[in-house]
N, C-alpha and C positions, 0 to 999 in steps of 0.2 A: 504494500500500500504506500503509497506518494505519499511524502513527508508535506503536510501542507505550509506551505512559504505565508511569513510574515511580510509585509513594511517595515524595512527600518527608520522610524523617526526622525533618527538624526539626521540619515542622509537626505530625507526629505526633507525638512523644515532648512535646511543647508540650500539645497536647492530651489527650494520655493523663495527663501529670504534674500538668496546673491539674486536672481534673476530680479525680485520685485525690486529690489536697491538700485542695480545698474536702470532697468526702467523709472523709477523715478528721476534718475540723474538725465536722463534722457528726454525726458516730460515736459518736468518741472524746474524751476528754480526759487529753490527755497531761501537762496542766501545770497545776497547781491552780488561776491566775488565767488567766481565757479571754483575756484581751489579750494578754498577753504571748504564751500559744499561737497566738495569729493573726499576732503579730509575728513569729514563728518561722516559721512553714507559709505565709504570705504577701509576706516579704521578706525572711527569711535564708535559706528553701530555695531559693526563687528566682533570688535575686541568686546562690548557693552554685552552682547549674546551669550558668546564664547562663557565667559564668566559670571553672568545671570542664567544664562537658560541651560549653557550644560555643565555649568560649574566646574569649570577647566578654567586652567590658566593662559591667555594671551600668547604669552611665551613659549608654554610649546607648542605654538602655532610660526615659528621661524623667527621670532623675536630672541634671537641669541647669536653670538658670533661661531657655534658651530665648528665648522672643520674650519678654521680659518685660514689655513695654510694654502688646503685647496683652493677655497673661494676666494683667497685674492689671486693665485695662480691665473684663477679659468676665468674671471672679471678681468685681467689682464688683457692674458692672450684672445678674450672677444671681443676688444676692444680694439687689441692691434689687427686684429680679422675685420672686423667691422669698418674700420676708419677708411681704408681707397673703396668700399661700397659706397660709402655713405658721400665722401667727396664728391665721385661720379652722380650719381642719383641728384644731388643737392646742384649740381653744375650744368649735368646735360638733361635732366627731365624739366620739362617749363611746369609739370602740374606741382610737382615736389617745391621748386621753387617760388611757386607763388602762392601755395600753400602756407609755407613755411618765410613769409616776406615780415612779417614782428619782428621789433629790432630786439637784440640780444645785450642789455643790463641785469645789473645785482638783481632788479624784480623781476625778471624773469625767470634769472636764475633759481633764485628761491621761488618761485611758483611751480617750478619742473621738480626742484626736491622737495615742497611739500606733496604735489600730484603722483609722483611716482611713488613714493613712501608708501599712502594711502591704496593708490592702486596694488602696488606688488604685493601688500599685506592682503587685498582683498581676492589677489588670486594664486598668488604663489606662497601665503600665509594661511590663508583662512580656507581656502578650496581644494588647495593641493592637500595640504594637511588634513584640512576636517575629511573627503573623499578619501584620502591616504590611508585612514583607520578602520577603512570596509574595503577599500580596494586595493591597497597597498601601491607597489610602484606607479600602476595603473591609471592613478590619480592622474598624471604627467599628462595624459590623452585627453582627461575629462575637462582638466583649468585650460589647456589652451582651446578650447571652443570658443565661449565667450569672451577670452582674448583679443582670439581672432573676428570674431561676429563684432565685436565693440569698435572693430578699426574700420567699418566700413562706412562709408564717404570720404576716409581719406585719400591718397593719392594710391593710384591702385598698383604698383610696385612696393607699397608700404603694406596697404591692405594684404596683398597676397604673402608678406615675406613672413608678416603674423603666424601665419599658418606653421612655418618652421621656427621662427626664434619665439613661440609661444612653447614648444615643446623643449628647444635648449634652456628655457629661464628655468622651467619648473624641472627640469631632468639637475642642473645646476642648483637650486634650491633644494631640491631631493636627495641631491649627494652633501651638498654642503650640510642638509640640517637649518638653513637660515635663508632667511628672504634678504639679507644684508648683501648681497652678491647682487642679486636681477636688482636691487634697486640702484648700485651703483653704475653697473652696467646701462643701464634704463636710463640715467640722468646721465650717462657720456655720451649717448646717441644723439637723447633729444639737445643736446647743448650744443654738440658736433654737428650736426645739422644746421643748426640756427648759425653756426659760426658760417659755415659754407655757404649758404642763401645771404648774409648781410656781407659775404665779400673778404671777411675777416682772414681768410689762411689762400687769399692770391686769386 
């Protein structure tokens, strides 16, 4: 006789909660500056759950420095991997370009590491991790969906590339132990970018 299969809770109210979060960011605007809105709906709802509703702690959700050896290793060398992509892209695609035409100061700066902070906790902290506990490595497949789903409208060399560096963040995060890696990585991109589109490296 067939063992009859439950619902697991967690992974559903997981998924029911990341999906309505990102939809509301999408919607609505709840808080005049969009960053700070995503630092809200991406790491204080989150982190607020995690530790109300499954009475877990934050932290082991990739809030620690982890294998730190590795992760500045492999945040390195994606970095040196990344940087002639991202040049080219930023120089010879007009959509990249004009996407990416905000000029690059300190506020900006600091809006790309509050935004990613918030975001990589929300998928490479909270999703990776919370799925990680039913599905174990598995998870890695599950967080880059709506990675990649969330990049759409942007420039569609960008959109599509989600699809792969959505699986290195969180395969990176999974080995390190820590979402401290995809977010530094996350914020060389976006700032290596803006540098190439305002002119800044020639």
């Amino acid at each position: 006789m067939a063992t009859k299969e439950r619902l697991d809770w967690k992974t559903g109210f997981l998924a029911l909660a990341s999906t309505l979060l990102l939809m509301v960011d999408y919607y609505f605007t709840l808080l005049p500056d969009k960053h700070i809105q995503r630092f809200l709906l991406f790491f204080i709802i989150p982190a607020a759950l995690i530790a109300l509703i499954w009475r877990q702690s934050p932290i082991g959700f990739g809030l620690r420095l982890g294998d730190w050896r590795w992760g500045v290793l492999a945040a390195a060398l994606m970095a040196l991997a990344s940087a002639p992509l991202l040049w080219w892209f930023g120089s010879m695609d007009p959509q990249v370009a004009g996407y990416y035409s905000n000029p690059l100061g300190w506020q900006a700066i600091s809006e790309i590491a509050i935004e990613m902070f918030a975001w990589e906790f929300f998928l490479r902290g909270w999703l990776l991790f919370g799925y990680g506990r039913r599905f174990g490595v598995n998870a890695i497949w599950m967080q880059m969906v709506p990675f990649a789903l969330y990049h759409i409208g942007k420039p569609g060399a960008e959109a599509l590339s989600t699809i792969f560096t959505g699986v290195l963040f969180g395969w990176i995060a999974w080995r390190s132990r820590s979402v401290i890696y995809p977010i530094l990585i996350h914020c060389f991109i976006s700032i290596f970018i803006l540098m190439v589109t305002n002119g800044m490296l020639g």
